[in-house]
C-alpha positions as CSV (number, residue, x, y, z in Angstrom):
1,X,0.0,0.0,0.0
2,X,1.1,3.4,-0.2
3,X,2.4,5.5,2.5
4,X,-0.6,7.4,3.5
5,X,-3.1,4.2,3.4
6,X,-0.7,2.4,6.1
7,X,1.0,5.6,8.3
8,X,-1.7,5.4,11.4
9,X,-4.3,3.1,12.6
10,X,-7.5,5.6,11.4
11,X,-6.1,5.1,7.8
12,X,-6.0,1.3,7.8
13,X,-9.2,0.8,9.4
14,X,-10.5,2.9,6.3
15,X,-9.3,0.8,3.5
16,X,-12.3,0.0,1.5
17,X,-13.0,-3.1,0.2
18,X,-15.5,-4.6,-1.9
19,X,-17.7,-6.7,-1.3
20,X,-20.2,-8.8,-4.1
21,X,-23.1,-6.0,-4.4
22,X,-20.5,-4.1,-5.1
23,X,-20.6,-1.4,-2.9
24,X,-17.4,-0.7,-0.5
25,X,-16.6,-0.8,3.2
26,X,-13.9,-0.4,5.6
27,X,-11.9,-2.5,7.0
28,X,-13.0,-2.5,10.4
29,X,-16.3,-3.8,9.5
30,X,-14.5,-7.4,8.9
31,X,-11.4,-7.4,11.2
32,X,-10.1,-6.2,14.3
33,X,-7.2,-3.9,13.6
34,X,-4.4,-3.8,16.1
35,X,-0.8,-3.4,16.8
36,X,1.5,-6.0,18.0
37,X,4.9,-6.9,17.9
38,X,6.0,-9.6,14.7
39,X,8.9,-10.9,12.7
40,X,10.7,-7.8,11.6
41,X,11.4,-9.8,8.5
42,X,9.4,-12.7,6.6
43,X,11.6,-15.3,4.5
44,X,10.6,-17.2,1.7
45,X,12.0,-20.4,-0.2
46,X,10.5,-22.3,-2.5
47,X,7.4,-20.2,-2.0
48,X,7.2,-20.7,1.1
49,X,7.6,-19.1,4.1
50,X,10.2,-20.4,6.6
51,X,12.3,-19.4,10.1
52,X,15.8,-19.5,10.3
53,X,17.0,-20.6,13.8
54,X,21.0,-21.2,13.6
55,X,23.3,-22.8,16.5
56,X,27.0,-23.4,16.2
57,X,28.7,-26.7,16.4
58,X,32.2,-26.6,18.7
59,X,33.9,-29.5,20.2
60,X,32.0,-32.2,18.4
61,X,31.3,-33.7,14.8
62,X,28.4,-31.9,12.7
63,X,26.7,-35.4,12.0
64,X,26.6,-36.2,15.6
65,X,25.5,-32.8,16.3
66,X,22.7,-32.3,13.9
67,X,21.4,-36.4,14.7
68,X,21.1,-35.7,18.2
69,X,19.5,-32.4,17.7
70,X,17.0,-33.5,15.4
71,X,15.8,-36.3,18.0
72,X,15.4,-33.8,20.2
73,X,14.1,-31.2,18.2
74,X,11.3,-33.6,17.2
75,X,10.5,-35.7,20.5
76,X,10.4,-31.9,22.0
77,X,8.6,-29.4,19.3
78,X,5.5,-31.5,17.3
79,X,4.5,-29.8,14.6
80,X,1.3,-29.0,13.6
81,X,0.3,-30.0,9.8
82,X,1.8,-28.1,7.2
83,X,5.2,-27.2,9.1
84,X,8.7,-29.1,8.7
85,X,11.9,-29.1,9.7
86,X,14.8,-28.5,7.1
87,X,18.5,-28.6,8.1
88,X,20.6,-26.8,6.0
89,X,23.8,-24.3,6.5
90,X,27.1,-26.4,6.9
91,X,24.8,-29.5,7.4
92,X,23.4,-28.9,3.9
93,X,26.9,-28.6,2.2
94,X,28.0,-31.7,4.1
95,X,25.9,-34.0,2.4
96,X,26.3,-32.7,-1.0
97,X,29.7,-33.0,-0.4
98,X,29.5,-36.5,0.9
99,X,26.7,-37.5,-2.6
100,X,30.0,-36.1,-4.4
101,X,32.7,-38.3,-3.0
102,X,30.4,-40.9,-3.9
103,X,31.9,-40.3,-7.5
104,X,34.8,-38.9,-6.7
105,X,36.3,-41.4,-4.3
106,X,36.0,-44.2,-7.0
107,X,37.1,-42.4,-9.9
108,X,40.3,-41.6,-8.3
109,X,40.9,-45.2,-7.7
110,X,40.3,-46.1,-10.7
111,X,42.6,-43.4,-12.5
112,X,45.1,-44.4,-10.1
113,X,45.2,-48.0,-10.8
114,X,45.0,-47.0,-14.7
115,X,48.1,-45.1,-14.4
116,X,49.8,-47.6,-12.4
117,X,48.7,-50.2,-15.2
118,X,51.4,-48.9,-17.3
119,X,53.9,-50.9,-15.7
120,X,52.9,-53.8,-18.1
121,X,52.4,-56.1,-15.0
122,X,48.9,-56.0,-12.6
123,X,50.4,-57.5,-9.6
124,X,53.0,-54.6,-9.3
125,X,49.8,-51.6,-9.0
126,X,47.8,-54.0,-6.9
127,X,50.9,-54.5,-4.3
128,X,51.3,-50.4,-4.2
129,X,47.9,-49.7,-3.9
130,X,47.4,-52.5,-1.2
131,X,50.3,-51.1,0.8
132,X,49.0,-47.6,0.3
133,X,45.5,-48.6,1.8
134,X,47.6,-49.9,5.2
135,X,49.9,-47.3,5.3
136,X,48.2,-44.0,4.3
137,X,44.9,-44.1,7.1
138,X,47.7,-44.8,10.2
139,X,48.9,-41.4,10.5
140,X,46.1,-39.6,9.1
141,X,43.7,-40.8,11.8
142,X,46.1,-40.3,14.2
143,X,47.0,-37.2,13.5
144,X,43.2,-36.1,13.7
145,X,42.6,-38.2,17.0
146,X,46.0,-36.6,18.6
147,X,44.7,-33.0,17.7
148,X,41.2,-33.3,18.6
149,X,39.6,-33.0,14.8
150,X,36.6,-34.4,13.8
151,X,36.6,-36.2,10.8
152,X,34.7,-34.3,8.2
153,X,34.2,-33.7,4.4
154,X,37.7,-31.7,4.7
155,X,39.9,-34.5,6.0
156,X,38.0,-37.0,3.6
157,X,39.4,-34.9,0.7
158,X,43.2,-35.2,2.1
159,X,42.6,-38.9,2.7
160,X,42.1,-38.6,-1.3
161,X,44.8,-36.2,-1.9
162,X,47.1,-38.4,-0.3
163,X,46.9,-41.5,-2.0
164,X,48.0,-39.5,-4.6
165,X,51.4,-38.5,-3.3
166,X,51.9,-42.1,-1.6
167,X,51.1,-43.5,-4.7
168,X,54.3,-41.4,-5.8
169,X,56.7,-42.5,-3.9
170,X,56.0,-46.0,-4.0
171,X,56.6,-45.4,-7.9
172,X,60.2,-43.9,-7.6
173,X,60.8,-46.6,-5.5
174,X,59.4,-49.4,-7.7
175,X,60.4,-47.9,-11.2
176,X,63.9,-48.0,-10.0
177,X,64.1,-51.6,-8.6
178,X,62.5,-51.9,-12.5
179,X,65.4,-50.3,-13.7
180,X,68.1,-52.4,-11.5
181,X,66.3,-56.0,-13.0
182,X,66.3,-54.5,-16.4
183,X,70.2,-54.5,-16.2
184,X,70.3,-57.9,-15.3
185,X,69.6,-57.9,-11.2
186,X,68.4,-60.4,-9.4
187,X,65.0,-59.0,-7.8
188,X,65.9,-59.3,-3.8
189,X,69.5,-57.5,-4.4
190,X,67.5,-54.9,-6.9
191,X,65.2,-54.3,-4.2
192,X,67.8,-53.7,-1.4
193,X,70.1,-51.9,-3.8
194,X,67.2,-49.2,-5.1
195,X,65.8,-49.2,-1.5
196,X,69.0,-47.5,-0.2
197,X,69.6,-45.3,-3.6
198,X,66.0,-44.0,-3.9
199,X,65.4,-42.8,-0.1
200,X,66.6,-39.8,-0.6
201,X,64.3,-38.6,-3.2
202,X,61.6,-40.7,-1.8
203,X,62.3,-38.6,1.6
204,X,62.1,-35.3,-0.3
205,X,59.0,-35.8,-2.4
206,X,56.9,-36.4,0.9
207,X,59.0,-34.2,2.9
208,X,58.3,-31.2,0.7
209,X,54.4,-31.8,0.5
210,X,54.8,-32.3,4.4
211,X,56.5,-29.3,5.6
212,X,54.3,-27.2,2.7
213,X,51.2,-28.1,4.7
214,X,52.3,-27.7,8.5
215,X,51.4,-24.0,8.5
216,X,48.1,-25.0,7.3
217,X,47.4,-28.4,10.3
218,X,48.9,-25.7,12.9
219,X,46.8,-22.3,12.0
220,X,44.5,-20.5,14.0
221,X,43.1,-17.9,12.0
222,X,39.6,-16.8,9.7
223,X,38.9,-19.9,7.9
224,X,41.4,-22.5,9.5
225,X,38.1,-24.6,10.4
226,X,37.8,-26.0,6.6
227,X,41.6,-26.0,5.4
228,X,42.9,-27.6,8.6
229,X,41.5,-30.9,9.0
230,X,42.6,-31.2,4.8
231,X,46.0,-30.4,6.2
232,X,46.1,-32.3,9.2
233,X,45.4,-35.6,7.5
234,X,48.1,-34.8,4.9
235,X,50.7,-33.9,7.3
236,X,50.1,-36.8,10.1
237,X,49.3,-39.3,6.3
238,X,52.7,-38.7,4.7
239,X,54.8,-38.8,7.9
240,X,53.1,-42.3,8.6
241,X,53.6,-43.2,5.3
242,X,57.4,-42.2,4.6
243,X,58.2,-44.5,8.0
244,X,55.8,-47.7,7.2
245,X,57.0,-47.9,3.5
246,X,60.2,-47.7,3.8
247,X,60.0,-51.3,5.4
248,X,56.7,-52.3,3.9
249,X,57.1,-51.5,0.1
250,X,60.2,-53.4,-0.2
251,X,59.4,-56.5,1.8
252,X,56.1,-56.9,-0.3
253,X,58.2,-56.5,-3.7
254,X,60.5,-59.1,-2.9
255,X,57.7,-61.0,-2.1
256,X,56.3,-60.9,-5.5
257,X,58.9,-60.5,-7.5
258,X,59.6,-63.4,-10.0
259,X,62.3,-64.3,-12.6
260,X,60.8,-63.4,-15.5
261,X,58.3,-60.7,-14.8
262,X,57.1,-58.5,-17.4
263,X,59.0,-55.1,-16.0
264,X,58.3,-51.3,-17.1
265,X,60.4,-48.7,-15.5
């Protein structure tokens, strides 16, 4: 309405309306007008109308949080018909982010063991990505129980980020024992030989992603809540991983390895 039809109470009560014999009456002849206090804004999704009512999660998991709020929430408030409860915010982004690892997840495993495919031999990709699977969670879940971090959507994505990297360094080490048969080795002094030789850069490959992520696990600051579990898991991941496959990866090549294998450095 404009101004002057809704600027004092005489002026509402006074808005005509119509009825079917078409003549015109105020207001006040079908309602009682008065003034009380309401929402000082109405929101609307979905054509609808809805309340926001938002509460912080600290010290605790969302998923935990938001499951033992909405058993609460719905033993405590009944609603009548035609009302419902919709948990969104974070909650909301948590499990589209969870419907996308879904796809992601697999599709990087599967890229991963394509790539490792190119060795020419199955058993070699299976026997990195097996010790990867036992060596990578150790020191990622660790690393978040040792902090305090929940496990969330952000530390799932550095579980998946670091299978890349241990991936990696399983390769240097596996390519070069490769290398050592190639010239005529036999596989367990190959193994020992490119175990010593390739330490080094094995060391600084995960080194480098390790240290490049400690400010990240250790910050504080505006926005450290979604970057530092993703960091965390890398961090605790790869230092668990450079100490378990220095032993593991060449114990379980040896242990595969046969005369006549069909080797791609």
């Amino acid at each position: 309405m404009q101004e002057r039809f809704r600027n004092n109470m005489d002026a509402i009560k006074n808005l005509l309306i119509a009825i079917p014999d078409g003549q015109y009456l105020p207001i006040d002849q079908f309602a009682n007008i008065n003034v009380e206090s309401g929402a000082s804004f109405i929101y609307r999704e979905s054509n609808s109308r809805y309340i926001g009512i938002r509460f912080s999660v600290d010290g605790r998991d969302l998923t935990g949080a938001v499951g033992e709020a909405r058993r609460k929430v719905e033993q405590a408030v009944p609603l009548p018909i035609g009302y419902k409860y919709d948990w969104g915010g974070e909650y909301k982004d948590y499990l589209a982010s969870i419907g996308q690892m879904k796809l992601i997840l697999p599709l990087t495993i599967l890229l991963i063991l394509l790539i490792l495919a190119l060795y020419g031999n199955l058993k070699f990709p299976l026997i990195i990505f097996f010790s990867v699977l036992i060596t990578e969670p150790v020191g990622g879940l660790l690393a978040l129980w040792i902090t305090g971090t929940n496990f969330s959507v952000s530390s799932m994505l550095g579980f998946v980020a670091l299978m890349g990297v241990a991936v990696q360094t399983s390769v240097i080490l596996y390519s070069f024992i490769n290398k050592l048969r190639l010239e005529g080795r036999d596989p367990l002094s190959a193994t020992l030989d490119a175990s010593l030789l390739r330490l080094r850069p094995i060391m600084m490959t995960a080194l480098v992603a390790c240290l490049g992520m400690l400010p990240a696990a250790i910050s504080t600051g505006i926005g450290s809540d979604s970057q530092k579990p993703f960091a965390i898991v890398i961090v605790g991941g790869l230092a668990s991983r450079l100490l378990l496959s220095v032993f593991l990866s060449p114990v379980l090549y040896s242990l595969a390895a046969r005369e006549g294998d069909t080797l791609q450095v």
